[in-house]
C-alpha positions in Angstrom: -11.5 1.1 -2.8 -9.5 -0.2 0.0 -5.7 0.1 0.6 -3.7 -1.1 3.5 -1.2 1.0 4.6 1.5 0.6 7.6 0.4 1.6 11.2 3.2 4.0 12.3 3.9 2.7 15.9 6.5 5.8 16.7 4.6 8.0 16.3 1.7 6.4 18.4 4.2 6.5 20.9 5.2 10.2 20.8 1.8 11.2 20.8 1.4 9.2 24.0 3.9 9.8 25.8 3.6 14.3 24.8 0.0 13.5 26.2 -0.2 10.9 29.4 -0.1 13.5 31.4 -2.0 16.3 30.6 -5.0 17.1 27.9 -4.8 17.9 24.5 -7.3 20.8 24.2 -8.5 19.7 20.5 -10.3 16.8 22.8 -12.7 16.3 25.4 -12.0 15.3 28.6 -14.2 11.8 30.1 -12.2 12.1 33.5 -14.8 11.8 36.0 -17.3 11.5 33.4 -16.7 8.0 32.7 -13.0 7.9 32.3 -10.7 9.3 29.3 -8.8 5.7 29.0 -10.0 4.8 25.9 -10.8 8.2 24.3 -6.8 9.1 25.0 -6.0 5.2 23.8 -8.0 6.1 20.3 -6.2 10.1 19.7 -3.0 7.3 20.3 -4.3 5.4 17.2 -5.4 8.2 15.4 -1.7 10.0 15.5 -0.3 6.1 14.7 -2.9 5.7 11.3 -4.0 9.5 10.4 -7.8 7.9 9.7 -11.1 8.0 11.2 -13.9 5.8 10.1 -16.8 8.0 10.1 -19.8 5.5 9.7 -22.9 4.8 12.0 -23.4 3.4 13.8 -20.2 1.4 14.2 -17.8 3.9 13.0 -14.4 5.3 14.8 -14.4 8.7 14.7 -14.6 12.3 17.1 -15.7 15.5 16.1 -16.5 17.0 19.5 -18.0 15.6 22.4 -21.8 15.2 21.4 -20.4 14.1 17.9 -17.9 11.1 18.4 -18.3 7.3 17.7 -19.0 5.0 20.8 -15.7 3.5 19.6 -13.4 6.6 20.4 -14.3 6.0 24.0 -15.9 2.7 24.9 -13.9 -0.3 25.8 -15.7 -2.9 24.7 -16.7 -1.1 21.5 -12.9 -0.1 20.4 -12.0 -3.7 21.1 -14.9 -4.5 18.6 -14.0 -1.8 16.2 -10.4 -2.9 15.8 -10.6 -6.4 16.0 -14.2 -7.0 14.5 -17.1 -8.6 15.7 -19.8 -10.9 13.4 -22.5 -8.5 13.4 -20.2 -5.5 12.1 -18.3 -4.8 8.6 -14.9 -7.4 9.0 -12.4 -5.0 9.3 -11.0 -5.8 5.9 -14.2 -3.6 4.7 -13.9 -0.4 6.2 -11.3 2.4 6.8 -8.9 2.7 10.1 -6.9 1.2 12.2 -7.4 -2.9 12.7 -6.0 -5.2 14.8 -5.9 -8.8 16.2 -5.6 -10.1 20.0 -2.4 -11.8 20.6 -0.1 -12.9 23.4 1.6 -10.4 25.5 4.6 -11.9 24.2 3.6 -10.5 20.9 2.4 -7.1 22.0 4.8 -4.3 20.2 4.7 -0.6 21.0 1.9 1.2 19.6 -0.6 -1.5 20.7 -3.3 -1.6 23.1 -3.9 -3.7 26.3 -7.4 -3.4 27.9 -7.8 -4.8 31.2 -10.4 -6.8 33.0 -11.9 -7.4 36.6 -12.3 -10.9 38.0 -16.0 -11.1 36.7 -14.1 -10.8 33.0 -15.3 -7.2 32.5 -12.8 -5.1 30.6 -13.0 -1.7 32.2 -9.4 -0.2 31.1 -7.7 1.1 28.0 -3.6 1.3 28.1 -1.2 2.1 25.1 2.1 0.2 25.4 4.9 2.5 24.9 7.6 0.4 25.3 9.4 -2.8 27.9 12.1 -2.2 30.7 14.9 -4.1 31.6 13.4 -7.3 33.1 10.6 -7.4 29.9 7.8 -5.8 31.8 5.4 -4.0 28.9 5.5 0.0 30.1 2.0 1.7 29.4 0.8 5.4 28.9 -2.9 6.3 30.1 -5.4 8.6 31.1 -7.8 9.1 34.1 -5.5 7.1 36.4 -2.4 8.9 34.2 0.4 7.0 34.0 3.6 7.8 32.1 5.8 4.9 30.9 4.3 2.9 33.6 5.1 -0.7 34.4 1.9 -3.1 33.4 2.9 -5.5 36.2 2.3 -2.1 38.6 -1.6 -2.5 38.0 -3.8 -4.9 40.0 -6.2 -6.8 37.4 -7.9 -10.3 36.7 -7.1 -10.6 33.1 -5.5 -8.8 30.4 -6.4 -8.7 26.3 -3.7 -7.6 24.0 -4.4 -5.6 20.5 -1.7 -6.2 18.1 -2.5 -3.5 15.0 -1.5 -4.9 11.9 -2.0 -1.8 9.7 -4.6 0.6 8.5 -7.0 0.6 5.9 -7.1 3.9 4.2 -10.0 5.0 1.0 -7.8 5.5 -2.4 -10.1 6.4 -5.6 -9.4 4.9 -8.8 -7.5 6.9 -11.1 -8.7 6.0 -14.4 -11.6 9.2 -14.0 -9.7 11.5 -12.3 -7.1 10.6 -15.4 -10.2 11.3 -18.1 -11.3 14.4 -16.8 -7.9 16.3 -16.3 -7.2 14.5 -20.3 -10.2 16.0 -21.5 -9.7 19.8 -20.0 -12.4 19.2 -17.9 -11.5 18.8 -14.0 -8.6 18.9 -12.2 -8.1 15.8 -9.6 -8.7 17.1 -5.8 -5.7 17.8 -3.9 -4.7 15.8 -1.2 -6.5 12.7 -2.7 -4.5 9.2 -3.0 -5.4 7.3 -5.9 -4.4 3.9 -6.7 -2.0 3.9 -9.4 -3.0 1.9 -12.6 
């Protein structure tokens, strides 16, 4: 069963900002292999919900470099991970982080802005970190890193902003759990969040 939980934006933010500009070793690094935008853009995510999705084939998950979703680092798949697409679970169905595009007038720290060249290819993952003084968003990112960087500083045709609106997290049902540790039979798994009766 299915529980949503709230999307810690702070902490996305830390972890992006402690990172923009170097690696963290527990990942591998796309630069020049492709580009580490959107890998660096999901570990963002991932410190913000504390949940992978580890399905195929349309799961959101990274266990080393031959063992990773094409979510944790494609563009166009993230955006369909988070926000959905018709041929996939809706995102009201399976664990992680989900969101919705809005205006940039709605984006909030935390989010995610991919960009896009003038044929309407999005080729670039950002995390938005937080807005200056005139309103500009500022942006943390990898391959070209960038550290609090203002959005209006990159050259792009079009822009699509991810808005997450929380995180679905897996929670057991206690009623068996409940039975078994009754009974004298099993204790209930540590570090297991069941849904209270």
């Amino acid at each position: 069963m299915l529980a949503t939980v709230s999307y810690n934006r702070e902490r996305a933010v830390e972890y992006a900002q402690k990172w923009a500009l170097s690696r963290n070793p527990l990942f591998f690094d796309f630069t020049g292999g492709g580009g580490n935008c959107t890998n660096f853009a999901s570990q963002c995510l991932l410190a913000g919900s504390l949940t992978m999705y580890e399905a195929q084939p349309f799961g959101w998950y990274y266990r080393s470099v031959t063992d990773r979703a094409p979510a944790w680092t494609g563009v166009k798949e993230l955006y369909e991970f988070i926000c959905g697409r018709e041929d996939f679970e809706p995102v009201g169905t399976r664990r992680g982080p989900f969101a919705e595009e809005v205006t940039r007038e709605r984006a909030q720290i935390g989010d995610i802005v991919q960009l896009a060249d003038r044929r309407g290819s999005f080729y670039h993952t950002l995390v938005v970190t937080g807005f200056n003084e005139s309103g500009d968003i500022l942006i943390c990112a990898q391959s070209n890193d960038a550290l609090n960087r203002p959005l209006s500083s990159y050259n792009y045709a079009a822009a699509r902003f991810l808005h997450v609106l929380g995180v679905n997290i897996e929670v057991l049902d206690a009623a068996e759990k409940y039975a078994g540790l009754l009974d004298g039979n099993t204790l209930p798994p540590p570090d297991t969040v069941y849904l209270p009766e």
